[in-house]
Biopython code that builds the backbone (N, CA, C, O; Angstrom):
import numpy as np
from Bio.PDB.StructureBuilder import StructureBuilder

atoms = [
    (1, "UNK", "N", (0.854, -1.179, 0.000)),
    (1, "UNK", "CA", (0.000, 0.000, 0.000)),
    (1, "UNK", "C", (0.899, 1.240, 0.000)),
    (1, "UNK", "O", (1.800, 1.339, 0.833)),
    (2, "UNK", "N", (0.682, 2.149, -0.879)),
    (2, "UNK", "CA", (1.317, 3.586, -0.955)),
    (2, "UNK", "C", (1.126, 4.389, 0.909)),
    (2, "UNK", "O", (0.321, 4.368, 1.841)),
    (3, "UNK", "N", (2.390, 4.977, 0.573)),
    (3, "UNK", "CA", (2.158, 5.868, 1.473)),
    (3, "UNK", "C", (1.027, 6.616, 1.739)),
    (3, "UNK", "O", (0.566, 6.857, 2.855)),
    (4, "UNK", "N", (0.479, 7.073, 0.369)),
    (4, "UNK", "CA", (-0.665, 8.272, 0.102)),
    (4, "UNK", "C", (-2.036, 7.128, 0.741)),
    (4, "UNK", "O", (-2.965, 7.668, 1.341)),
    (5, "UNK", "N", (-2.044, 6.080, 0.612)),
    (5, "UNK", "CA", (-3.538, 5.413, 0.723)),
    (5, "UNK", "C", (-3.400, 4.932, 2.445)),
    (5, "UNK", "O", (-4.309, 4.594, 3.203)),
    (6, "UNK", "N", (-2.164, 5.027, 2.674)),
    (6, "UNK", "CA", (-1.797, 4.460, 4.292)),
    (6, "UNK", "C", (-2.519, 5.927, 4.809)),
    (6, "UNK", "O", (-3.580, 5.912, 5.433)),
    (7, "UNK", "N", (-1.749, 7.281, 4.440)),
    (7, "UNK", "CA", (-2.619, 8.078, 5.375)),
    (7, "UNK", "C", (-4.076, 8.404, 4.891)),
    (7, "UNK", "O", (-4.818, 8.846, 5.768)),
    (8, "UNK", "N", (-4.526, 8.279, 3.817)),
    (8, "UNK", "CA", (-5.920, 7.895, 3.582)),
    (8, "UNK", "C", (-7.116, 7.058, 4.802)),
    (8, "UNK", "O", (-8.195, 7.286, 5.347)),
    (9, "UNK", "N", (-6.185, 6.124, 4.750)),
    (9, "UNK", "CA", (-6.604, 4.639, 5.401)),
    (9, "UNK", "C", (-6.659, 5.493, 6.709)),
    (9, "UNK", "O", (-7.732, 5.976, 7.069)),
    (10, "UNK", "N", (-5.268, 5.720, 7.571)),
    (10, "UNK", "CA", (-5.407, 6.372, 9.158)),
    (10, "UNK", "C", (-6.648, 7.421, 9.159)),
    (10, "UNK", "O", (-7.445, 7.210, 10.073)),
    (11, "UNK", "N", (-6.901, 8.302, 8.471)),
    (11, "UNK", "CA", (-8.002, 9.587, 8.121)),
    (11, "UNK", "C", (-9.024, 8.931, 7.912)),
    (11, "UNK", "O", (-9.957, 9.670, 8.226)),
    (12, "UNK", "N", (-9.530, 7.667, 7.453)),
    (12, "UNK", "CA", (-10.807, 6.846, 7.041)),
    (12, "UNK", "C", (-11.436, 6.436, 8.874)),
    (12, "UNK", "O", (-12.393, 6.769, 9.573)),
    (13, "UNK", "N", (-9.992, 5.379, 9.037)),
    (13, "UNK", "CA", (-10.681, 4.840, 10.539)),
    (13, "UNK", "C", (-10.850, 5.652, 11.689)),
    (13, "UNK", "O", (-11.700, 5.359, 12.531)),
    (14, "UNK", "N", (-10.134, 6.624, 11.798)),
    (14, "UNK", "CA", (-10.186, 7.817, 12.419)),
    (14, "UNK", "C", (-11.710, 8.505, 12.517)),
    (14, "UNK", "O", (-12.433, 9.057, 13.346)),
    (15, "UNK", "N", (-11.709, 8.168, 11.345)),
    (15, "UNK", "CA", (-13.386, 9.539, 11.038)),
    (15, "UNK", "C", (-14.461, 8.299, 11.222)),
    (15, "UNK", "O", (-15.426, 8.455, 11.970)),
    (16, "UNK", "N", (-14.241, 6.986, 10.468)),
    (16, "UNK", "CA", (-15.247, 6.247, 11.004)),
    (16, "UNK", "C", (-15.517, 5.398, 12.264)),
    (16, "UNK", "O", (-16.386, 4.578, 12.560)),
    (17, "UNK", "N", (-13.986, 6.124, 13.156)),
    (17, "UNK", "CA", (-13.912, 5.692, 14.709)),
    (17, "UNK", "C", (-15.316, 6.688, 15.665)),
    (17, "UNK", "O", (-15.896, 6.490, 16.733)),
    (18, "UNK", "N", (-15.401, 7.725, 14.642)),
    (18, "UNK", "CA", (-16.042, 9.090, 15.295)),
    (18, "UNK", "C", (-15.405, 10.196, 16.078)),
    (18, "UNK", "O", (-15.893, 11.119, 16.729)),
    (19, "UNK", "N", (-13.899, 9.753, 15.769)),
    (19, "UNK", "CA", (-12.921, 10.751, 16.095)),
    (19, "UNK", "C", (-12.835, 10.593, 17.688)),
    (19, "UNK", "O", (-12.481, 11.584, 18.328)),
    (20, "UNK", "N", (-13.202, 9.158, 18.506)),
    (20, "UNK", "CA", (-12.679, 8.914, 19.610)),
    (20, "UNK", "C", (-11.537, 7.850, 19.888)),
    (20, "UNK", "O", (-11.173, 7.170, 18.928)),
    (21, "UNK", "N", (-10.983, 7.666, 21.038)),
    (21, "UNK", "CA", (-10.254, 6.542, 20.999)),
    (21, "UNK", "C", (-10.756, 5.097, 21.353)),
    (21, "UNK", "O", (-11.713, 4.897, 22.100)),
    (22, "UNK", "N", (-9.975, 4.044, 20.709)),
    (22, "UNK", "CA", (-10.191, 2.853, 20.483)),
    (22, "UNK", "C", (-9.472, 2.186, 19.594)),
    (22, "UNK", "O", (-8.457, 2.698, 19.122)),
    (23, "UNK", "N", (-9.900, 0.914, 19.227)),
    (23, "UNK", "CA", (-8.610, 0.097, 18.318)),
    (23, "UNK", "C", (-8.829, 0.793, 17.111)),
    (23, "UNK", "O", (-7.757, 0.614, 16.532)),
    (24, "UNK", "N", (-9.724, 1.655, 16.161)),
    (24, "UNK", "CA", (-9.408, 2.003, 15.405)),
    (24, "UNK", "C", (-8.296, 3.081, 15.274)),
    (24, "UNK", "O", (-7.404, 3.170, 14.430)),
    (25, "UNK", "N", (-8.620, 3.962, 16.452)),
    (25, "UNK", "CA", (-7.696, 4.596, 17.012)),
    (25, "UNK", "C", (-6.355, 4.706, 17.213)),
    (25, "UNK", "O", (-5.533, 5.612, 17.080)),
    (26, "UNK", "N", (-6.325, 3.507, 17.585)),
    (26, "UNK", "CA", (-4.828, 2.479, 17.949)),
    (26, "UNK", "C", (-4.761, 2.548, 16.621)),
    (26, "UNK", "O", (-4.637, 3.766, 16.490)),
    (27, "UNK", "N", (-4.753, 1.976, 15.213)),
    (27, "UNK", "CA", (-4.724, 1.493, 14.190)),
    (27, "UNK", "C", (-4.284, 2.628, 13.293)),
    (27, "UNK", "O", (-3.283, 2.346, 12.634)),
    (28, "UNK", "N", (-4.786, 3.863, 13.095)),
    (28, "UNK", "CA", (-4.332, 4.872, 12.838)),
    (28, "UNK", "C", (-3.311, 5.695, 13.500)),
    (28, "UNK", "O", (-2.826, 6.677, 12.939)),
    (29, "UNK", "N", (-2.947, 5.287, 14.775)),
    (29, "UNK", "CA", (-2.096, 5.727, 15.280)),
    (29, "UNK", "C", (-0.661, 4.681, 14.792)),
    (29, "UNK", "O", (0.479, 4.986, 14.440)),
    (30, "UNK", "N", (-1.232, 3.590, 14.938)),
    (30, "UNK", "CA", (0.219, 2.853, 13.751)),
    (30, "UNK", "C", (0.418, 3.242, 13.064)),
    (30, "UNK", "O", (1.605, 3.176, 12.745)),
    (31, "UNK", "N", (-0.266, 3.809, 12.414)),
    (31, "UNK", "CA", (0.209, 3.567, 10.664)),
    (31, "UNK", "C", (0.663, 5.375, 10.379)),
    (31, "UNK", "O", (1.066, 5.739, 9.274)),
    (32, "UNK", "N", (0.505, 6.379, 11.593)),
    (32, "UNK", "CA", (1.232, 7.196, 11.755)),
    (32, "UNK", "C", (2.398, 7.542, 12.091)),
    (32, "UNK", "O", (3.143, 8.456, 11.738)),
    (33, "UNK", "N", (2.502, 6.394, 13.087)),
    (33, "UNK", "CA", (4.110, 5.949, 13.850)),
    (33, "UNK", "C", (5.099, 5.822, 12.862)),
    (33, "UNK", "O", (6.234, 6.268, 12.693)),
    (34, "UNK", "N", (4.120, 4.880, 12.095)),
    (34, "UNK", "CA", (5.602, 3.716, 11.291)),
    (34, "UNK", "C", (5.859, 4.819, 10.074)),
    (34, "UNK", "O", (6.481, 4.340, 9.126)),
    (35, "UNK", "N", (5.498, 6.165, 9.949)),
    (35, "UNK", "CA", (5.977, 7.230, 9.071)),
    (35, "UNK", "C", (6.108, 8.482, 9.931)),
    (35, "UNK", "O", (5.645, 9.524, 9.468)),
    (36, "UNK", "N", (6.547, 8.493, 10.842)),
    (36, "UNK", "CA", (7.288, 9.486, 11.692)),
    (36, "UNK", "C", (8.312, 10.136, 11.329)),
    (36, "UNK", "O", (9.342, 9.516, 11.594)),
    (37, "UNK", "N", (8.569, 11.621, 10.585)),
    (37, "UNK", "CA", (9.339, 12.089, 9.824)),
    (37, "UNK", "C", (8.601, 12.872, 8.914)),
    (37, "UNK", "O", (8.863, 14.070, 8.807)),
    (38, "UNK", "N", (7.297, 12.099, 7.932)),
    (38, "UNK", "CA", (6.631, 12.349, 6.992)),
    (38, "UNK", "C", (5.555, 13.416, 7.103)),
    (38, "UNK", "O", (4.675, 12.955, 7.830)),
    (39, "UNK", "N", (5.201, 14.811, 6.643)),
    (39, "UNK", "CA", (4.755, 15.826, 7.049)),
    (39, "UNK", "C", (2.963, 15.482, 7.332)),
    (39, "UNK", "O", (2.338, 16.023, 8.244)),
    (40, "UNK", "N", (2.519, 14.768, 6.628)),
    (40, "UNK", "CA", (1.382, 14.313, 6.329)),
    (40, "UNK", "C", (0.732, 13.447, 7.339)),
    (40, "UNK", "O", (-0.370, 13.762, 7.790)),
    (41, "UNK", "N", (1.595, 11.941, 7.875)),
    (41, "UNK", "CA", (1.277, 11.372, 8.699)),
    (41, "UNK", "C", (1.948, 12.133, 10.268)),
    (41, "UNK", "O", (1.557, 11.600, 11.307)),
    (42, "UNK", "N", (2.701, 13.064, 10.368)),
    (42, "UNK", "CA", (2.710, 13.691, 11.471)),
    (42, "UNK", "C", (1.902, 14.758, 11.735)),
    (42, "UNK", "O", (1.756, 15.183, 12.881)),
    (43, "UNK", "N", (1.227, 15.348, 10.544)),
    (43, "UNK", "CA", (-0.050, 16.068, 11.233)),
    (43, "UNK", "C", (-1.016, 15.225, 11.246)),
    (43, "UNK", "O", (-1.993, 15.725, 11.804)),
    (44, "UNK", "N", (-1.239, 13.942, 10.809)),
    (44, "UNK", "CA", (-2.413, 13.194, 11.313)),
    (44, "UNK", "C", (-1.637, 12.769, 12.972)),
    (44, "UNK", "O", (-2.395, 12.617, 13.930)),
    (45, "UNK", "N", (-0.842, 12.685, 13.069)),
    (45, "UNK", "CA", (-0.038, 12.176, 14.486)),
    (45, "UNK", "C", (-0.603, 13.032, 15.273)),
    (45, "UNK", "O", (-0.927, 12.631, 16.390)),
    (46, "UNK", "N", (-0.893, 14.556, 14.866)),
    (46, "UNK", "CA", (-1.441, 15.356, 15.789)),
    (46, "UNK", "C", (-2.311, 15.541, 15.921)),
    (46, "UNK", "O", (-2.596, 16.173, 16.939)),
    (47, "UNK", "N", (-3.274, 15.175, 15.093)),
    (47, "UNK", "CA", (-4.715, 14.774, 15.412)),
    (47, "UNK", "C", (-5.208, 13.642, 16.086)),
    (47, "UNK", "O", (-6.311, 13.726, 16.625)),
    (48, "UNK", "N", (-4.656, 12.745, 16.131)),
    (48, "UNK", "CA", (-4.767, 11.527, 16.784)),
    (48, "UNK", "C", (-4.393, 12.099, 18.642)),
    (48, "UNK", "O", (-5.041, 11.956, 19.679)),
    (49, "UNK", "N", (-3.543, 12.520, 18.452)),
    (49, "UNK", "CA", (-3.293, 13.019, 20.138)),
    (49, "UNK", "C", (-3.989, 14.197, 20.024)),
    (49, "UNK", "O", (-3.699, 14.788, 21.064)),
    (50, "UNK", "N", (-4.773, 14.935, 19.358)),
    (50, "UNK", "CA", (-5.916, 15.831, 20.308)),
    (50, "UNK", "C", (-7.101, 15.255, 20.511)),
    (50, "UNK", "O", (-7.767, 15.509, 21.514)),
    (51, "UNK", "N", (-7.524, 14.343, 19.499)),
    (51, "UNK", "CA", (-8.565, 13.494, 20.045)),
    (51, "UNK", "C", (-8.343, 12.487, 21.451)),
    (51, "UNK", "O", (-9.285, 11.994, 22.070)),
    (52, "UNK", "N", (-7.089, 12.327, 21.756)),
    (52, "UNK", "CA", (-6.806, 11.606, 22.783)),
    (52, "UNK", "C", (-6.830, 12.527, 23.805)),
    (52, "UNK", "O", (-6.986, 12.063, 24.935)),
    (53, "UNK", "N", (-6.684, 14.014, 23.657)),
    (53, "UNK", "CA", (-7.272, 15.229, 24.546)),
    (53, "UNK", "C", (-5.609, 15.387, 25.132)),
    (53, "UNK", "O", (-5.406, 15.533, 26.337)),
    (54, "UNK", "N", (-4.470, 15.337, 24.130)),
    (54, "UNK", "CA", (-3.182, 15.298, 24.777)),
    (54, "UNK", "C", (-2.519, 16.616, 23.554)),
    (54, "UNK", "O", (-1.989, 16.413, 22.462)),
    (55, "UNK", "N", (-2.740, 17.650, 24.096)),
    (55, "UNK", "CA", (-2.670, 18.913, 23.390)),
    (55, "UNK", "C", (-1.273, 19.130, 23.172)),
    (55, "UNK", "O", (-0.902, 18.897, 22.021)),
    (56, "UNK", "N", (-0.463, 19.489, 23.928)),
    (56, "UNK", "CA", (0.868, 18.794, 24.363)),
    (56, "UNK", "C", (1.719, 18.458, 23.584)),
    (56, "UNK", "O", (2.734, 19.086, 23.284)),
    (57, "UNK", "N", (1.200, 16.963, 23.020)),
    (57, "UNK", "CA", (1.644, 15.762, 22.187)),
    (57, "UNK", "C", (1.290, 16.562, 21.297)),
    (57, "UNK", "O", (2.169, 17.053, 20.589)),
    (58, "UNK", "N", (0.126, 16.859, 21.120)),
    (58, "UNK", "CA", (-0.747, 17.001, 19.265)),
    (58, "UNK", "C", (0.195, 18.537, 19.083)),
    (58, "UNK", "O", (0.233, 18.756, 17.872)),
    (59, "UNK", "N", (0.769, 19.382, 19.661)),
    (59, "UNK", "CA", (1.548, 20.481, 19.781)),
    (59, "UNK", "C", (3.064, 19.922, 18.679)),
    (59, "UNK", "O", (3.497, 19.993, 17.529)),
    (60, "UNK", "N", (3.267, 19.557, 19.575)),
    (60, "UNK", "CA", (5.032, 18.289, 19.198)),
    (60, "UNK", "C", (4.823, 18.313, 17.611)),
    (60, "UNK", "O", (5.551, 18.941, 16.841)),
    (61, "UNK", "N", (3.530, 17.402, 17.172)),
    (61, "UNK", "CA", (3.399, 16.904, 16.288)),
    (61, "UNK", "C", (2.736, 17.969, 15.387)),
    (61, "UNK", "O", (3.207, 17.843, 14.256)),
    (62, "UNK", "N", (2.230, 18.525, 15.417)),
    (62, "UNK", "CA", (1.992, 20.060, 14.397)),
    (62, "UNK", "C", (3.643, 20.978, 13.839)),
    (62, "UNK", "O", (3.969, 21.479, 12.763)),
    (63, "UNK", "N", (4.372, 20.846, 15.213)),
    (63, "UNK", "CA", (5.383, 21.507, 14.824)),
    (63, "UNK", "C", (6.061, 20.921, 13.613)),
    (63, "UNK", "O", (6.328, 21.485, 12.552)),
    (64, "UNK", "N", (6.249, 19.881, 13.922)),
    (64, "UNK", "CA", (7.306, 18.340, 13.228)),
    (64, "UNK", "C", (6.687, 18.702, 11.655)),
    (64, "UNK", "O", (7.454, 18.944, 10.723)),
    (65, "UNK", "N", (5.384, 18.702, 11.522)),
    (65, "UNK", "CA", (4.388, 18.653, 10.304)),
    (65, "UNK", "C", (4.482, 20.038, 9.719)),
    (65, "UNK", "O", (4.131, 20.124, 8.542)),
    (66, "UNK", "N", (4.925, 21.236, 10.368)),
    (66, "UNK", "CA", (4.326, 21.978, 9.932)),
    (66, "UNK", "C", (3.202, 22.717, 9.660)),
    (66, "UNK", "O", (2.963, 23.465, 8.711)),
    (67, "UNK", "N", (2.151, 22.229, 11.180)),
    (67, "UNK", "CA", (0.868, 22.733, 10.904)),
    (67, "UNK", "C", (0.061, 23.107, 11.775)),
    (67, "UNK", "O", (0.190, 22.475, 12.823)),
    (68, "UNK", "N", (-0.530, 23.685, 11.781)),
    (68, "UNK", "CA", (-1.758, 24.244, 13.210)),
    (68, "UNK", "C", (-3.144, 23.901, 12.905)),
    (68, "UNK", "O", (-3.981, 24.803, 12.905)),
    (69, "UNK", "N", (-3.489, 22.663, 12.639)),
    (69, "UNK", "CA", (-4.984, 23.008, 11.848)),
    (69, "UNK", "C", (-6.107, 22.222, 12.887)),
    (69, "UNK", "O", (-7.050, 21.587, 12.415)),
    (70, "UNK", "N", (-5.898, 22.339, 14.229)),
    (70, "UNK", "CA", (-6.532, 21.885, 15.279)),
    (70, "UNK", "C", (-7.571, 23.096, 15.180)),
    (70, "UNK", "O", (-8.542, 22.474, 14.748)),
    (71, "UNK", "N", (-7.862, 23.994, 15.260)),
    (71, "UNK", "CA", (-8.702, 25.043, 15.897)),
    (71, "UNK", "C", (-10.258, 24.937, 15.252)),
    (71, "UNK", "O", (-11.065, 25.833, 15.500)),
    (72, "UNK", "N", (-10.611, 23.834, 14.444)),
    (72, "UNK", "CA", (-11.746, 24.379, 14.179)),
    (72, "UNK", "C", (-12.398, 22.875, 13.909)),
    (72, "UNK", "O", (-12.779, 22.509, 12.797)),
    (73, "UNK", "N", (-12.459, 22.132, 15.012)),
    (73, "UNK", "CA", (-12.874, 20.792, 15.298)),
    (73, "UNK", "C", (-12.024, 19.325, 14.614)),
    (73, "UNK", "O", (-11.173, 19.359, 13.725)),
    (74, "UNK", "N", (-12.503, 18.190, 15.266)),
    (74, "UNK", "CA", (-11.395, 17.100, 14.273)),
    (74, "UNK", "C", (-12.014, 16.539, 12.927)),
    (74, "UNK", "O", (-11.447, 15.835, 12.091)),
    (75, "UNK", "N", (-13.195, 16.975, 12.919)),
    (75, "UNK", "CA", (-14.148, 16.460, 11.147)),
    (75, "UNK", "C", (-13.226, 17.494, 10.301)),
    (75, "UNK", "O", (-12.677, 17.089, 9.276)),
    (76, "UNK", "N", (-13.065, 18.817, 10.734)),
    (76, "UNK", "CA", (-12.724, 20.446, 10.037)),
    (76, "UNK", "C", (-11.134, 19.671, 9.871)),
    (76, "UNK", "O", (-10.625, 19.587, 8.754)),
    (77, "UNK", "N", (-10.511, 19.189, 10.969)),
    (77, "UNK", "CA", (-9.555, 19.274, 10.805)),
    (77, "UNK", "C", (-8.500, 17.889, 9.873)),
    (77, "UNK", "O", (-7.372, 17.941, 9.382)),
    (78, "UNK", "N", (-9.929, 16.320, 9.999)),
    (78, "UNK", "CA", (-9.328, 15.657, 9.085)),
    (78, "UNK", "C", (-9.750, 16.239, 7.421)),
    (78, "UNK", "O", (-8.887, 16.268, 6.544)),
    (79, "UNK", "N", (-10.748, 16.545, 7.243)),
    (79, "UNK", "CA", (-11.070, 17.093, 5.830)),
    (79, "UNK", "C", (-9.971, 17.745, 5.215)),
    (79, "UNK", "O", (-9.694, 17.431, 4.057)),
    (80, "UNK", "N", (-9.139, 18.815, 5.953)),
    (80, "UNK", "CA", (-7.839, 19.666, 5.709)),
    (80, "UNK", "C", (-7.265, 18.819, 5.301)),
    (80, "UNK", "O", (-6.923, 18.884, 4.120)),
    (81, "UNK", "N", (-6.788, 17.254, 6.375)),
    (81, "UNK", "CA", (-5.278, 16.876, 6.532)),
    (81, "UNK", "C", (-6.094, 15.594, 5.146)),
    (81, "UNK", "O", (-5.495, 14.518, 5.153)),
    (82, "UNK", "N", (-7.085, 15.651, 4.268)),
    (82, "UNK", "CA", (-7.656, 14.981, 2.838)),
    (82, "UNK", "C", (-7.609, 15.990, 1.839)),
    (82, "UNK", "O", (-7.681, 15.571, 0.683)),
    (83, "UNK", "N", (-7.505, 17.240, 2.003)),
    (83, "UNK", "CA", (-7.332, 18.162, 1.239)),
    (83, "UNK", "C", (-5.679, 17.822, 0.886)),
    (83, "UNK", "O", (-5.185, 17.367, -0.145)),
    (84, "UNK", "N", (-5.158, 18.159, 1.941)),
    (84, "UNK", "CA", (-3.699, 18.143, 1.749)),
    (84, "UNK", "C", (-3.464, 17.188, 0.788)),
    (84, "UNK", "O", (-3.273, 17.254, -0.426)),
    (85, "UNK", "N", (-3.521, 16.212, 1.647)),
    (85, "UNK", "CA", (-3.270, 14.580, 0.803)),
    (85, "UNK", "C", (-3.856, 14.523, -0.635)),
    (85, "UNK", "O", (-3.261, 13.985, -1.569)),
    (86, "UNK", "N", (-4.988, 15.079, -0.728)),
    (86, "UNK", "CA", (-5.252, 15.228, -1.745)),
    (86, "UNK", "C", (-4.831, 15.971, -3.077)),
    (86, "UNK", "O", (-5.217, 15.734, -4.221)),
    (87, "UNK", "N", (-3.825, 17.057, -2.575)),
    (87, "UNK", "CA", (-3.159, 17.900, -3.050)),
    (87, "UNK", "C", (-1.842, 17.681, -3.660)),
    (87, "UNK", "O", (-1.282, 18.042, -4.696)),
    (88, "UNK", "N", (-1.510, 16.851, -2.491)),
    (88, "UNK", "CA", (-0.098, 16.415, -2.625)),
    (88, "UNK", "C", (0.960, 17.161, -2.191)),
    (88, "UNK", "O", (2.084, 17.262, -2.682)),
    (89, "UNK", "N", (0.407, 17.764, -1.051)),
    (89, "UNK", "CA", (1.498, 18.851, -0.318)),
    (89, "UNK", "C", (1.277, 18.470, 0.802)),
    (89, "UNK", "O", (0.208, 18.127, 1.306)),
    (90, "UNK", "N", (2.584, 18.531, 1.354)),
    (90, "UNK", "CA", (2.870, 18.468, 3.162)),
    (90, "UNK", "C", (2.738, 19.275, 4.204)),
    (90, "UNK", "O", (2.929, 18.924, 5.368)),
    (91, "UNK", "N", (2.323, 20.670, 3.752)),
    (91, "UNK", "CA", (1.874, 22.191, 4.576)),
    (91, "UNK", "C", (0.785, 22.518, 4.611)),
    (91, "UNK", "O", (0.045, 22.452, 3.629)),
    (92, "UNK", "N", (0.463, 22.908, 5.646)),
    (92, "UNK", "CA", (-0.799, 23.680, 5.184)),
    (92, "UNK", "C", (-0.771, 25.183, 6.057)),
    (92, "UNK", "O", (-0.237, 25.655, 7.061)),
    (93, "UNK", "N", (-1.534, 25.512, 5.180)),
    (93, "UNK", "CA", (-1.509, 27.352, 6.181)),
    (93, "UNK", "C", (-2.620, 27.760, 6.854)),
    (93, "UNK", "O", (-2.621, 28.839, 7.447)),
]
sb = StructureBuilder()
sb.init_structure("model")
sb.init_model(0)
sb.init_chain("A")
sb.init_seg("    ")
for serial, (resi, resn, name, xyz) in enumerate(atoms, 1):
    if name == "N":
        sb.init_residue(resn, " ", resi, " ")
    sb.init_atom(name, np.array(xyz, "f"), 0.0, 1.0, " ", f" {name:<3s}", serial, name[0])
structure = sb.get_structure()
């Protein structure tokens, strides 16, 4: 599986987790891990830890990514991090 459909995939179970934690949760949080470095799956890294309510963490991981796009809920904010992906860029503003 491409990189591009792996963070697809984390952004799918994520949103059809309902954006709480649990094994889907867990599951997208793998498949963020195992691309730690990558601008894309580290701002999903930081969405995954604000839904875990660990601001902190999801902080860390915005920086790493390049991104701030927490402020306007986690539906607002995976749609962005599908825009991106969709785009094919690693920033967002």
């Amino acid at each position: 599986m491409s990189a591009e459909a792996q963070a697809a995939e984390a952004l799918r179970l994520i949103s059809e987790a309902g954006f709480k934690t649990g094994p889907r949760w867990d599951k997208a949080h793998q498949i963020a891990q195992a691309h730690e470095g990558e601008a894309i799956f580290d701002a999903i890294h930081a969405l995954l830890h604000r839904i875990e309510g660990d601001r902190f963490n999801a902080g860390y991981w915005d920086r790493k990514a390049g991104t701030d796009l927490g402020q306007d809920g986690f539906a607002v904010e995976a749609d962005r991090l599908r825009a991106m992906l969709n785009a094919g860029t690693a920033e967002a503003t």
